[in-house]
N, C-alpha and C positions, 0 to 999 in steps of 0.2 A: 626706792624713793627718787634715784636719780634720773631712772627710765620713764617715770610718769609725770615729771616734773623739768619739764626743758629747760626753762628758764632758770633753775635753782642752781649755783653756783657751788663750790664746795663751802666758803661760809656760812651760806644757809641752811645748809642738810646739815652742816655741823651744828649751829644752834637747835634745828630740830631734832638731832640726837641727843643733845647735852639735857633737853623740855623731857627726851623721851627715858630718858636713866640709862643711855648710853654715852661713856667717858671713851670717846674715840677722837685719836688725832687729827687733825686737820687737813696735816700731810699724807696720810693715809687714806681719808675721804676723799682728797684730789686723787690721787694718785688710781683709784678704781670707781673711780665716777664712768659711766657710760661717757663713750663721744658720739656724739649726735652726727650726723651729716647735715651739712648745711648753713644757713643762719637761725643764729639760736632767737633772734629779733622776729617782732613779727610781720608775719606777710600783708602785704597791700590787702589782699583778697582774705585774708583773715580778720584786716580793720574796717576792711568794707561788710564785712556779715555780721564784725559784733554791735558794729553801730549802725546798722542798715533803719532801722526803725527811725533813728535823730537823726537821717543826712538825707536833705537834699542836691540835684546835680542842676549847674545849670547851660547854657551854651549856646552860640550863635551860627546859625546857618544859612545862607541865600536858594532862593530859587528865582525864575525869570518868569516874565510875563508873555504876554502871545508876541507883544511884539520885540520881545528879548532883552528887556529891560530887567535888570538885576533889581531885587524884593529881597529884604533881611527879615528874619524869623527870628524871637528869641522863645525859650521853651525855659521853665524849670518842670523839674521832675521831683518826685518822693521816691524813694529808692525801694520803700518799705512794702506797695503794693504797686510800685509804676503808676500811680497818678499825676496825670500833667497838672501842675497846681497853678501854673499860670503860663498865658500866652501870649503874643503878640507881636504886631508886625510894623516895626517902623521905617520911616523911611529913610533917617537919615542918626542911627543912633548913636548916642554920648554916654560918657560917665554918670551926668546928671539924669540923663532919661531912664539908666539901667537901675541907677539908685531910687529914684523912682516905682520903678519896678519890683524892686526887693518888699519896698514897703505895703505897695498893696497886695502882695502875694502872702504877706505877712502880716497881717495887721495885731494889733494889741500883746497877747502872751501867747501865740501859735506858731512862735520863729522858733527853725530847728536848731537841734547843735552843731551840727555841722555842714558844710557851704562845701562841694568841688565843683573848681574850674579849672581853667586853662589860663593860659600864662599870654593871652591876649590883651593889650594896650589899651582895648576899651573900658577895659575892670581900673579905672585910676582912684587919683586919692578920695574922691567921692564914694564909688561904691565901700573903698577898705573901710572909710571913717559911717558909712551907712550900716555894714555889717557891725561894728561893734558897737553902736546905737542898737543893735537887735539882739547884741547878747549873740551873735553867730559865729564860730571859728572857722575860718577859711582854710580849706583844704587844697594846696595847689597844686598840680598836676606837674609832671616832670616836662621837660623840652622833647618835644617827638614824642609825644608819648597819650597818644587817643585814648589806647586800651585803658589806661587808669581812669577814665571817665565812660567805661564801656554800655554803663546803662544809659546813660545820656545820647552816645553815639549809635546805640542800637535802635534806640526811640527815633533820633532822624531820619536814620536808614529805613525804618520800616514807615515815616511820610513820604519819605521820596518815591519807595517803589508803592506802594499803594494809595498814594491821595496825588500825588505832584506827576508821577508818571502817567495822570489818564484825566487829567484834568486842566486846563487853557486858564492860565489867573488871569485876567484884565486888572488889577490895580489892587492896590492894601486893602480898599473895603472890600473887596471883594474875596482876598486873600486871609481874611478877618473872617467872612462867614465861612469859606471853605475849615480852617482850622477849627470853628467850633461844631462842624455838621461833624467833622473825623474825630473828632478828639469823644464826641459823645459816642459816636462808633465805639470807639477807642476805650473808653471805660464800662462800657454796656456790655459788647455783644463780643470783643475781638479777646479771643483765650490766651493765657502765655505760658508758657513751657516754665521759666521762673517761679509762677503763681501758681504750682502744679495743675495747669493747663484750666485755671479759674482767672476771670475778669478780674480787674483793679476795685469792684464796688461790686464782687461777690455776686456772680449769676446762679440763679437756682438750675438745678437739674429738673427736668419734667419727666415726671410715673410715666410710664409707658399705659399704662391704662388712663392718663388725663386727656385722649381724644387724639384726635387728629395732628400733625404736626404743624405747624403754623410759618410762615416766611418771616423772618426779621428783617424790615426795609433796610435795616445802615446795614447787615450784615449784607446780604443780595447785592447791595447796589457796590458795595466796596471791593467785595469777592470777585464781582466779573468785571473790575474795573470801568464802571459808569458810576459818573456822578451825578447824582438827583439833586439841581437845584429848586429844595421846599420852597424857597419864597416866591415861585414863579412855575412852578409845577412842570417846567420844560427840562427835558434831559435831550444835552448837545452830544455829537459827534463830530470827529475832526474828517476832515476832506481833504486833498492835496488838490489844488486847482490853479493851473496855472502860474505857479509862484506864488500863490497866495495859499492861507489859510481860513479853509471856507466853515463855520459852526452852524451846522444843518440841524435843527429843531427836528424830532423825529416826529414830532405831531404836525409836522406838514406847513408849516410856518417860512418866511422869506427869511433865505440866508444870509447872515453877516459878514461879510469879507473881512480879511485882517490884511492888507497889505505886506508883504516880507521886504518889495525891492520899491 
């Protein structure tokens, strides 16, 4: 009883011997209890899997523009299949704007049970008093300490190296379409190792007898690192040209300069 039951103390196995028609002492059930190695509390990574279904993660990160102008990104996530459940990118954000945020990510009886963040100054007494308006318990991340927010941090890591690393943002609107052309990548087509190597919104496998194999545009375009901007059918390339950054239209179009100096 004492080996399958970590947590159980010698008072407890003593009650449950006393239920079971065993008259055993107390001090004797202490005394030949297993000793566990360890902590008998439970682990971070244990509370994150029993409640992975009720927690959302959320977090803030920067990336630059062509002409190196710092852009703030904020992302939440559901833990439960990595769905980004909300996004966006502002310019200059606040307590009030992130509170903001919470609620439309949330709206009516679809707020989770539990909230991780970080122990950054933008979360003030707006966001705390927003969360318990939604019925949300804030789970706060320790000092130095990413890995406790590991899904959230893997999810930036992998915009950086596959949307940010091969792509020129010119400005929020702009940085606005990029985030929803990836993020539908992102729930469609891109597999996770977590999701036993299945999408956020559940991709079918195709019979090897249903034909031909067919190209998936957001997967193609994100794979070889090019980005297809849909609303204007052009896909740019970067140039080094004299100090400048030149964005050459491969369909034969006049190049844009970006000044650097």
């Amino acid at each position: 009883m004492s080996s399958k039951n970590r947590l159980w103390d010698a008072p407890r196995i003593h009650g449950e011997l006393l239920k079971l028609g065993y008259d055993i002492c107390e001090t004797t059930i202490a005394k030949y209890m297993v000793r566990h190695p360890g902590p008998s509390a439970q682990t971070w990574r244990t509370f994150i899997l029993n409640h992975m279904s009720e927690m959302v993660a959320i977090d803030f990160f920067t990336g630059h523009t062509a002409t190196f102008r710092t852009l703030n990104a904020f992302v939440i996530l559901s833990l439960d299949r990595r769905k980004i459940v909300h996004f966006n990118a502002p310019t200059n954000p606040t307590a009030d704007w992130t509170s903001l945020q919470l609620i439309q990510a949330f709206p009516f009886d679809f707020a989770p049970r539990f909230l991780i963040r970080d122990r950054d100054g933008i979360y003030g007494n707006q966001v705390i008093e927003t969360l318990k308006i939604l019925g949300i318990n804030q789970v706060i991340t320790s000092r130095r300490s990413p890995w406790q927010n590991g899904y959230c941090e893997r999810v930036i890591g992998s915009i950086r190296r596959e949307c940010f690393d091969h792509v020129f943002v010119l400005n929020e609107k702009h940085l606005r379409r990029i985030f929803k052309e990836y993020f539908s990548y992102y729930h469609k087509s891109r597999t996770h190792l977590g999701l036993e190597k299945d999408t956020p919104t559940f991709r079918s496998t195709q019979a090897m007898d249903a034909g031909p194999i067919k190209c998936d545009p957001y997967s193609a375009a994100y794979t070889i690192g090019i980005f297809a901007m849909l609303h204007k059918k052009v896909i740019l390339q970067a140039e080094a040209v004299h100090g400048s950054v030149c964005l050459v239209p491969i369909f034969g179009r006049k190049p844009v300069d970006i000044l650097l100096n």
